[in-house]
KEKE-3310 file (N, C-alpha, C; in steps of 0.2 Angstrom, whole numbers, plus 5000, padded with zeros to 4 digits):
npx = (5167:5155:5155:5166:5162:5152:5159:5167:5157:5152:5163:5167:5152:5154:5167:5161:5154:5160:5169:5157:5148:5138:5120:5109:5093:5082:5079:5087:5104:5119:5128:5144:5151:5164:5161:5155:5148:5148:5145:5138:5146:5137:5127:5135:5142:5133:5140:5154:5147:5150:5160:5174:5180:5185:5198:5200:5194:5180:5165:5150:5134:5127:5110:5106:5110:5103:5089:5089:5088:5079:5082:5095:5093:5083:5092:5103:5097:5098:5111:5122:5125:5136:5147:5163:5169:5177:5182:5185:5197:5195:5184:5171:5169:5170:5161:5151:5151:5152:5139:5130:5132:5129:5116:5114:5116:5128:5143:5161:5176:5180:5189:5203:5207:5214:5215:5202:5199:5194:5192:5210:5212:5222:5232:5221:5210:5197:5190:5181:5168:5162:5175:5181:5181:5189:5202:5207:5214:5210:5194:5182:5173:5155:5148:5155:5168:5180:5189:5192:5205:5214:5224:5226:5237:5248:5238:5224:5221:5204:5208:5219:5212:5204:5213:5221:5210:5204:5216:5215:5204:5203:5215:5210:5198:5205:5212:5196:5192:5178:5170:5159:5159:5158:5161:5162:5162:5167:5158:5166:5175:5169:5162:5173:5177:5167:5172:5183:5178:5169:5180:5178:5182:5189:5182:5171:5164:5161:5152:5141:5128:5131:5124:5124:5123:5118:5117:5131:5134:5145:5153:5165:5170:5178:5191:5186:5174:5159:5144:5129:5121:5119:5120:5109:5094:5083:5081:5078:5064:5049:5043:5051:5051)
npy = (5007:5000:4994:4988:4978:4973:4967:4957:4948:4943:4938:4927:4919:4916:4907:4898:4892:4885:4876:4867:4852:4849:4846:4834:4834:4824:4811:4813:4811:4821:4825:4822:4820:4809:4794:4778:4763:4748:4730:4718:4701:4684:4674:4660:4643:4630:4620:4624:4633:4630:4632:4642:4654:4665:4673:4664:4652:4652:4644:4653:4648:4639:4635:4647:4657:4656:4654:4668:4678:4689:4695:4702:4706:4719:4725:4728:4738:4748:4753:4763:4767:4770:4768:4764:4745:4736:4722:4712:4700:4687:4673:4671:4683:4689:4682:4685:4699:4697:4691:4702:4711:4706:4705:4718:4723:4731:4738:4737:4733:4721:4727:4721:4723:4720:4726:4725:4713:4700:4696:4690:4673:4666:4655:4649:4648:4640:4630:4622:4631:4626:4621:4633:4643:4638:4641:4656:4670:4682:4688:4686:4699:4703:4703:4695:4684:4685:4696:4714:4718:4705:4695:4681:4667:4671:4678:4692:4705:4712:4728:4730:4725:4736:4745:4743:4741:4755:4761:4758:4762:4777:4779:4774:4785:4797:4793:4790:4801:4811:4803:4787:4773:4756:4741:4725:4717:4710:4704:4708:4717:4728:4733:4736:4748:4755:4761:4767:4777:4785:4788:4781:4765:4749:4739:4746:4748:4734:4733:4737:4730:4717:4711:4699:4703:4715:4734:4746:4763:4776:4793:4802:4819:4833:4829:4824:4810:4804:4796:4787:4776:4761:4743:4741:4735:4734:4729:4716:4717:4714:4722:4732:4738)
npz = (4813:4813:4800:4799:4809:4802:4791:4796:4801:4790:4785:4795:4793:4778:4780:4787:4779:4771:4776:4782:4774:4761:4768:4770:4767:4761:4751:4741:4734:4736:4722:4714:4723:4734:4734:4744:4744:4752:4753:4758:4756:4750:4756:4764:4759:4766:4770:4778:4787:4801:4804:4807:4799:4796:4785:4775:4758:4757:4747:4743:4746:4735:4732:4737:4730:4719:4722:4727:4716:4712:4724:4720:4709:4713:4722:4714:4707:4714:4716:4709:4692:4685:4692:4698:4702:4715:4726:4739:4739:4742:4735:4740:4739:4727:4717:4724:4719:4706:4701:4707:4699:4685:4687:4685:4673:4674:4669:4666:4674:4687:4703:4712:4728:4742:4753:4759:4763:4776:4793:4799:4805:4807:4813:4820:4812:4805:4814:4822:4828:4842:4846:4846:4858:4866:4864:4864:4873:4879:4886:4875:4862:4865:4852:4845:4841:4844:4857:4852:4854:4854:4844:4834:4833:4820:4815:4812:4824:4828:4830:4819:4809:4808:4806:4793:4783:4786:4780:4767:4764:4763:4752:4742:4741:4737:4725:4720:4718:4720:4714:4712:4720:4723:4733:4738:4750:4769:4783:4797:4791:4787:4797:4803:4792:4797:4807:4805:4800:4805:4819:4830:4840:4838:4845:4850:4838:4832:4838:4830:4816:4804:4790:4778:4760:4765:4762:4766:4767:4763:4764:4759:4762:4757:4766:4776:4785:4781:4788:4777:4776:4786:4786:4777:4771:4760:4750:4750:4752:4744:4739:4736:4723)
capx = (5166:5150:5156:5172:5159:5149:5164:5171:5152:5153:5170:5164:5149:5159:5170:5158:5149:5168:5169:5152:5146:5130:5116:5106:5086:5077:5082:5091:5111:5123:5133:5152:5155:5167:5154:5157:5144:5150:5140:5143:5146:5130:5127:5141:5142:5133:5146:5158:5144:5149:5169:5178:5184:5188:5200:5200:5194:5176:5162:5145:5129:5123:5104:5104:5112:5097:5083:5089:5090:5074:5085:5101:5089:5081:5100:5106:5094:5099:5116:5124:5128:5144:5152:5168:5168:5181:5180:5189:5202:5192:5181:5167:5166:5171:5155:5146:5149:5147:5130:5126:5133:5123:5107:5111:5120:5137:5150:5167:5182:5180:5196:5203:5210:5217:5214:5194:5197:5190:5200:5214:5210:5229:5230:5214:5208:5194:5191:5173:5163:5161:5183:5186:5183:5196:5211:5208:5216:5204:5186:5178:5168:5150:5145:5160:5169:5187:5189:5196:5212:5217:5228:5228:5243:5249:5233:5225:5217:5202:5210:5224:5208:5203:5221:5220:5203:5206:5221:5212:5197:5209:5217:5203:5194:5212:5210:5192:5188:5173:5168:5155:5161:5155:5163:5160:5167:5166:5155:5171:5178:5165:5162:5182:5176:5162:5176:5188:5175:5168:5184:5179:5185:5189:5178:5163:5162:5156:5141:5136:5125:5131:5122:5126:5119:5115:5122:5133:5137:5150:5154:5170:5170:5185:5194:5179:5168:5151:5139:5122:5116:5122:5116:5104:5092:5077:5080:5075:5057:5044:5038:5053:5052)
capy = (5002:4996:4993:4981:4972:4966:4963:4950:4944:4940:4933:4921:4916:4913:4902:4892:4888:4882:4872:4864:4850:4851:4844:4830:4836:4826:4805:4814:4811:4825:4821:4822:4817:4802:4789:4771:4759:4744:4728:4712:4697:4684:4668:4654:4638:4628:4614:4629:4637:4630:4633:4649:4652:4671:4674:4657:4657:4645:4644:4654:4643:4639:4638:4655:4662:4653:4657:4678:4682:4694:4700:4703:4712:4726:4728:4731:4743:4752:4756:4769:4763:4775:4765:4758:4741:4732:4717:4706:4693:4680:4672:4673:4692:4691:4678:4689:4707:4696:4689:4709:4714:4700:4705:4724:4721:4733:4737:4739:4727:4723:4727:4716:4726:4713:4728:4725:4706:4696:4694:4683:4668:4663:4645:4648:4646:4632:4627:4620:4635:4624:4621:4640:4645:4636:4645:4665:4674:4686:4687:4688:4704:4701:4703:4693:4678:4689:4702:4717:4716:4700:4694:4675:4667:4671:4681:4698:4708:4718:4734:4726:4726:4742:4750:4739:4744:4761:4762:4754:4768:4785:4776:4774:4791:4799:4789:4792:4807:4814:4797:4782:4765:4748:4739:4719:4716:4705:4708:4712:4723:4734:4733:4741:4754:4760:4762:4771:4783:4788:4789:4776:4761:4742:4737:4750:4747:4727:4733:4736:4724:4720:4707:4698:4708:4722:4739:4752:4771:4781:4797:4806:4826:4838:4824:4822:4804:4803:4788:4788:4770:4756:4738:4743:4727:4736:4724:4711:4718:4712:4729:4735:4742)
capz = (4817:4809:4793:4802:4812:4797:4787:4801:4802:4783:4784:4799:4789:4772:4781:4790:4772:4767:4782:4782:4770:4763:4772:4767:4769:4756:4749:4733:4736:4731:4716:4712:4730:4733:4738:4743:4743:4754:4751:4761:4752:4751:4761:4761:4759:4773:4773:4780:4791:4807:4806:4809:4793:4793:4778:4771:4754:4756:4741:4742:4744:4727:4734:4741:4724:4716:4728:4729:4711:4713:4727:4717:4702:4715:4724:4706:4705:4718:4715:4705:4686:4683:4700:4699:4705:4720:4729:4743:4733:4743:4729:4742:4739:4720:4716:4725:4716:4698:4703:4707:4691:4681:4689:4683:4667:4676:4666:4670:4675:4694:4705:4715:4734:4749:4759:4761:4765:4781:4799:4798:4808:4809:4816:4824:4806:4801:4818:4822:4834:4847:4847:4846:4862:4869:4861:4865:4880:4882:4886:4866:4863:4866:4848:4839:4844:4849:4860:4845:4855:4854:4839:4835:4831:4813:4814:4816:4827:4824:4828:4815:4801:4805:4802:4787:4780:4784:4774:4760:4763:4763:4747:4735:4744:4735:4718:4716:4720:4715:4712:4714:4721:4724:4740:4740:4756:4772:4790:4799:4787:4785:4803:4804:4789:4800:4814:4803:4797:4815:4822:4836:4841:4835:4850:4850:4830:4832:4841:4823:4814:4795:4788:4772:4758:4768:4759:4770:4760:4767:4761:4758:4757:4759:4771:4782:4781:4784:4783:4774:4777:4788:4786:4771:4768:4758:4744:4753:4751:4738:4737:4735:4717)
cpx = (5161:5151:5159:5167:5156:5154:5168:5163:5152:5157:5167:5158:5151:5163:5169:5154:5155:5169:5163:5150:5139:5126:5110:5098:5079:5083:5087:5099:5115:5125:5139:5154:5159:5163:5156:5150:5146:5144:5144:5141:5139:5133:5133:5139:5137:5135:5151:5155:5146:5157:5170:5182:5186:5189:5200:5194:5186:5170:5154:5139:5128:5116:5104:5105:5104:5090:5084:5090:5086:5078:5090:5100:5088:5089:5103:5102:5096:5105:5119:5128:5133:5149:5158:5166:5175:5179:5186:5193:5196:5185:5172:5163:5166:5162:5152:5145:5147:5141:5126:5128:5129:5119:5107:5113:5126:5140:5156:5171:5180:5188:5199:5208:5210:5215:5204:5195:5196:5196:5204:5213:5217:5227:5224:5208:5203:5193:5184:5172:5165:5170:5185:5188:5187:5202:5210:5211:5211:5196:5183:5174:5160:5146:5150:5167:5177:5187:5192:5201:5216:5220:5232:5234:5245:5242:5233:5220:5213:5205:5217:5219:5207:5209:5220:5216:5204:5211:5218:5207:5200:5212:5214:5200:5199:5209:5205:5189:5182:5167:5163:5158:5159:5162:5162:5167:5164:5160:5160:5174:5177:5162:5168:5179:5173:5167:5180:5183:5172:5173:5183:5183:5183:5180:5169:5159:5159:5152:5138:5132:5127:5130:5123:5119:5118:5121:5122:5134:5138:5152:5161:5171:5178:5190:5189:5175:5163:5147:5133:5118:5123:5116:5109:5099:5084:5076:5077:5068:5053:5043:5045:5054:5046)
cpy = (4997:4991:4987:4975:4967:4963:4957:4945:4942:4933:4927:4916:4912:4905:4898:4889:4883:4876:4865:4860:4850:4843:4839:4830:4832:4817:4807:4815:4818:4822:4824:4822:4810:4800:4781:4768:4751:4738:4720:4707:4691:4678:4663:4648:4634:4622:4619:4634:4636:4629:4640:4652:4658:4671:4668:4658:4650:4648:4650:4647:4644:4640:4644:4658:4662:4655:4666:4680:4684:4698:4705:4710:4719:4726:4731:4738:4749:4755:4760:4765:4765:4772:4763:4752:4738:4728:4715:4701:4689:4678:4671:4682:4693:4687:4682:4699:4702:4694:4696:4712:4711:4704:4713:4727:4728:4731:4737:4733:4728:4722:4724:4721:4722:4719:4728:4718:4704:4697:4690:4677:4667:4657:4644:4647:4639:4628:4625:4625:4633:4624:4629:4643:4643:4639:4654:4665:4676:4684:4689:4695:4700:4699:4701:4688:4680:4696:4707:4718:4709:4698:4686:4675:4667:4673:4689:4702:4713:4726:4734:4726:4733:4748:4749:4740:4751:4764:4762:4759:4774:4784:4777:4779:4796:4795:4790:4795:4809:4807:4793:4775:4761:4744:4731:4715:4710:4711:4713:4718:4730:4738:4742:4748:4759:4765:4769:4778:4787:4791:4784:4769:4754:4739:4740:4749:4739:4727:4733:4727:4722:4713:4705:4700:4714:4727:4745:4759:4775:4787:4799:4814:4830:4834:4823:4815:4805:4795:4790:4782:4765:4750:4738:4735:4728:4730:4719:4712:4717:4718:4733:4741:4748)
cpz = (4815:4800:4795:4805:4806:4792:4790:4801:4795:4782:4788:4795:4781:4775:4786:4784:4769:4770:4785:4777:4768:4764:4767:4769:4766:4754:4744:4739:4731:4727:4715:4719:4730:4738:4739:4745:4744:4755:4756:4757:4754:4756:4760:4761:4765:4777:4780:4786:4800:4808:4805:4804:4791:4788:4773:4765:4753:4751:4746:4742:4737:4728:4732:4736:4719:4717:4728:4724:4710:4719:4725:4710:4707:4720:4719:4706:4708:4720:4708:4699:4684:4690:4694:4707:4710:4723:4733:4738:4736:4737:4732:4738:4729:4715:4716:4721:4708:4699:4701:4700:4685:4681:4687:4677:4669:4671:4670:4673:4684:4696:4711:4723:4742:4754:4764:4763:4771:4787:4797:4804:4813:4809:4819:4817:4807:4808:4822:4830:4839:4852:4849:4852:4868:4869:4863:4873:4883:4881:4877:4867:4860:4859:4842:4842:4849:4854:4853:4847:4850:4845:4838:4832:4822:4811:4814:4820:4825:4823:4821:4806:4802:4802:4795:4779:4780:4780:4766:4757:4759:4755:4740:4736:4739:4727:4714:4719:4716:4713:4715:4715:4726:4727:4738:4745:4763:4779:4794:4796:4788:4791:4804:4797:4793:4806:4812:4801:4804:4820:4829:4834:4839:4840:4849:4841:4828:4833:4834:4819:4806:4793:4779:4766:4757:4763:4765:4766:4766:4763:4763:4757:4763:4768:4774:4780:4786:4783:4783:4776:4783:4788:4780:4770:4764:4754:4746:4753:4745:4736:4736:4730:4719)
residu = (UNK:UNK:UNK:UNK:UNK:UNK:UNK:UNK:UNK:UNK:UNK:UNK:UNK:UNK:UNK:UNK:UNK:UNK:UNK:UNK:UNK:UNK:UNK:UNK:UNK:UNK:UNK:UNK:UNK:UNK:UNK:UNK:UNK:UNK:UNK:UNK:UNK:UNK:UNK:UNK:UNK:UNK:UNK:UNK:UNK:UNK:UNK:UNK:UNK:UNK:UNK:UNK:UNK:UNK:UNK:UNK:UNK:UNK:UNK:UNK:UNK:UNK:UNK:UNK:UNK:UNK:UNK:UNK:UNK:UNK:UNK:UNK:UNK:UNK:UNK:UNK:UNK:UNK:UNK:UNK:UNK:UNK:UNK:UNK:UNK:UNK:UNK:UNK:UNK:UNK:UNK:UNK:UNK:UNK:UNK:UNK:UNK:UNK:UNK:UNK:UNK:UNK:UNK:UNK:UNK:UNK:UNK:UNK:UNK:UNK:UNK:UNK:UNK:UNK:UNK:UNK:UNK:UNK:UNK:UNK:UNK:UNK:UNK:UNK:UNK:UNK:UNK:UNK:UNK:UNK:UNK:UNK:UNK:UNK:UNK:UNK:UNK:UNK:UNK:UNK:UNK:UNK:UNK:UNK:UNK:UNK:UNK:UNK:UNK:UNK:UNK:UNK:UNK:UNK:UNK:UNK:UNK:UNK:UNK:UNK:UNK:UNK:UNK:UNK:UNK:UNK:UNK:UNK:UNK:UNK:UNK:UNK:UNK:UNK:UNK:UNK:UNK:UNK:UNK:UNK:UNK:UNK:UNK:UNK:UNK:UNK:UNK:UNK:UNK:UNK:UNK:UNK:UNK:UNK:UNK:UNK:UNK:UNK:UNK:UNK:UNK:UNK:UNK:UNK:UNK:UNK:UNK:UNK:UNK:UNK:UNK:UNK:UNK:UNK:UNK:UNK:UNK:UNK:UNK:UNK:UNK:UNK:UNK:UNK:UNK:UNK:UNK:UNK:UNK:UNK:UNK:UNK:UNK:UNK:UNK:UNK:UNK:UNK:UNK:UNK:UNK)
# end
């Protein structure tokens, strides 16, 4: 009888270490884990600053790319140099990952994936702020200009990116396995990745903060996601190094 018990207390412990990932106690990240590294693209234009322009494809400030290249060098430093690189089609996001790649001299082709790119707007596209709230049905969510229902016309609704994003996640999680990847993605998106990896909702995932810039890290282990960072803005510190 005693033998059996501790052979069952074995087995349960065995297959609670199989079950469990390991624990993070200490700044050092495991290695050969599938890691993402979601990066929001930098400031845009300030022609385009006060229109709606979700997925539309509008330029990056010149300034700000000019003024942050001390920011761009300690971000470089801080991501992993054996990454693969993706980005947004939109040329906002693509600008924004060579700049990072510049400032850390990155190799590697970057990969071009429609599944990370911005809400769609639809017709509600390019519509100056103050016009937009005109055209919604519903009341907006408090921290984002649509409810995560709502779905403009020839548009889509947040929960619509995060299906979207989350496919795109699950996908690349599959392909690189084991692997390190680099994200240059939009605020919404990434928004919807946080959602997809929590398993909550379109809604309850805009309470998030993601500021452009900032770096997210999602993990991937035996189907399971975890997040390591959300909103990251160390770079941004003098004293960074």
């Amino acid at each position: 009888m005693e033998a059996a018990k501790e052979n069952f207390v074995n087995d349960r412990i065995s297959s609670s270490k199989k079950l469990q990932a390991h624990f993070l106690d200490g700044p050092q990240l495991q290695e050969n884990v599938t890691r993402f590294w979601l990066i929001r693209h930098a400031v845009v234009d300030s022609s385009v600053r006060k229109l709606m322009y979700g997925a539309d494809n509008v330029p990056l400030c010149p300034t700000s790319l000019r003024q942050q290249e001390p920011i761009y060098e300690r971000l470089a430093c801080r991501l992993p140099k054996n990454a693969d690189w993706i980005s947004s089609p939109l040329k906002r996001a693509i600008h924004t990952a060579e700049a990072i790649k510049k400032a850390g001299n990155f190799e590697g082709t970057l990969q071009i994936e429609s599944g990370f790119i911005e809400q769609s707007l639809g017709e509600w596209s390019s519509l100056p702020h103050q016009d937009f709230s005109l055209y919604p049905e519903q009341n907006p969510h408090y921290f984002w200009p649509l409810s995560a229902t709502e779905r403009p016309p020839q548009g889509e609704s947040m929960e619509d990116v995060q299906k979207r994003v989350g496919t795109a996640l699950d996908y690349w999680a599959d392909k690189n396995l084991g692997k390190e990847t680099i994200i240059i993605s939009h605020g919404g998106a990434i928004r919807m990745a946080l959602a997809h990896a929590l398993g909550i909702s379109a809604t309850s995932a805009l309470h998030f903060v993601i500021q452009n810039l900032s770096v997210t890290a999602l993990e991937h282990i035996d189907g399971q996601w975890r997040v390591i960072m959300v909103n990251t803005l160390s770079h941004f510190e003098e004293s960074a190094e």
